[in-house]
matplotlib code that plots the C-alpha trace (Angstrom):
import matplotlib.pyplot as plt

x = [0.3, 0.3, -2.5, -3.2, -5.3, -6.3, -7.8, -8.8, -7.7, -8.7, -5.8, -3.2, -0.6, -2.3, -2.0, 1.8, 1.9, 0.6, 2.8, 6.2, 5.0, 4.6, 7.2, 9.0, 12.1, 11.6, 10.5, 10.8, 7.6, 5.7, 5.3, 3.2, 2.8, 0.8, -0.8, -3.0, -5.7, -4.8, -2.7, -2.0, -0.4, 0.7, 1.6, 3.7, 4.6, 4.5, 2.1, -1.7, -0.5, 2.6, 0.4, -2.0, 0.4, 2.0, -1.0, -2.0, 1.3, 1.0, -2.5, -1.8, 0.8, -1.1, -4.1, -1.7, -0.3, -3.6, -4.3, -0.8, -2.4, -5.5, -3.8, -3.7, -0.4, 1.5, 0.4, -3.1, -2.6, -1.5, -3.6]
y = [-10.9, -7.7, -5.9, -2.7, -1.2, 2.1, 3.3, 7.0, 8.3, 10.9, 13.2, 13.3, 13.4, 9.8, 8.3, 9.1, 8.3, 5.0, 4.5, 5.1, 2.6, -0.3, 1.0, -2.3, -3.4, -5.0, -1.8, -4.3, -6.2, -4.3, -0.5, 1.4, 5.8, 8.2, 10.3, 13.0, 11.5, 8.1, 5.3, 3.0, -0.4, -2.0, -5.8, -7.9, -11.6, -14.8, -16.2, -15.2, -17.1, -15.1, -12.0, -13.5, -13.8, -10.8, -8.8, -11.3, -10.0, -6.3, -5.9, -7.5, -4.9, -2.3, -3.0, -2.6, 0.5, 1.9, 0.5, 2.1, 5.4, 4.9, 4.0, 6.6, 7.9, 8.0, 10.8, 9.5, 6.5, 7.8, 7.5]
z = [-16.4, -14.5, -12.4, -11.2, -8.3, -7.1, -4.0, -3.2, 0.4, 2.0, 0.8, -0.5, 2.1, 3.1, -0.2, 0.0, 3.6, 2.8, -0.5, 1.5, 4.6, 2.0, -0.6, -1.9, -3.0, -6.2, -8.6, -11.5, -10.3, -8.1, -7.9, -5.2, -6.1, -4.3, -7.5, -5.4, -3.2, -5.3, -4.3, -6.9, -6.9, -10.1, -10.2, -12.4, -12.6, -14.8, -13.4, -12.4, -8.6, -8.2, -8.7, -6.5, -3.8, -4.2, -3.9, -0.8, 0.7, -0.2, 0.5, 4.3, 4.2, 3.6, 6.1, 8.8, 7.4, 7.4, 10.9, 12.8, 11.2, 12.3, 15.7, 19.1, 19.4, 22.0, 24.2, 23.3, 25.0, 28.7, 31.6]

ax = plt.figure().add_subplot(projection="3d")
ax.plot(x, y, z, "-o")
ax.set_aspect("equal")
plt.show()
């Protein structure tokens, strides 16, 4: 069974931005690209519940990602 997403950013260099923050290690299974203002996430397991909870965990991932950039930076935060 394998899934795929995609989710338009605002550009491009967000879409990439957010593809290398929740690259993965297992290519073979899971594959997260940047293609333009697109980020697409492609899923692949035996099982419709090992995609579930890979997409669970990848998703999770990528909420935070999108958080920390969302997130003052450092200099913002001085009083």
């Amino acid at each position: 069974m394998s899934v795929e997403l995609k989710r338009t950013c605002a550009s491009a260099d967000e879409a990439r931005r957010l593809a290398a923050a929740v690259s993965v290690d297992d290519p073979l299974h899971v594959s997260v690209v940047a293609e333009g203002e697109a980020l697409l996430v492609r899923v692949a397991a035996a099982s419709a519940g090992s995609v579930r909870a890979t997409l669970d965990d990848l998703l999770a991932c990528l909420a935070a990602a999108e958080g920390a950039a969302r997130a003052p930076g450092p200099s913002a935060r001085r009083p």
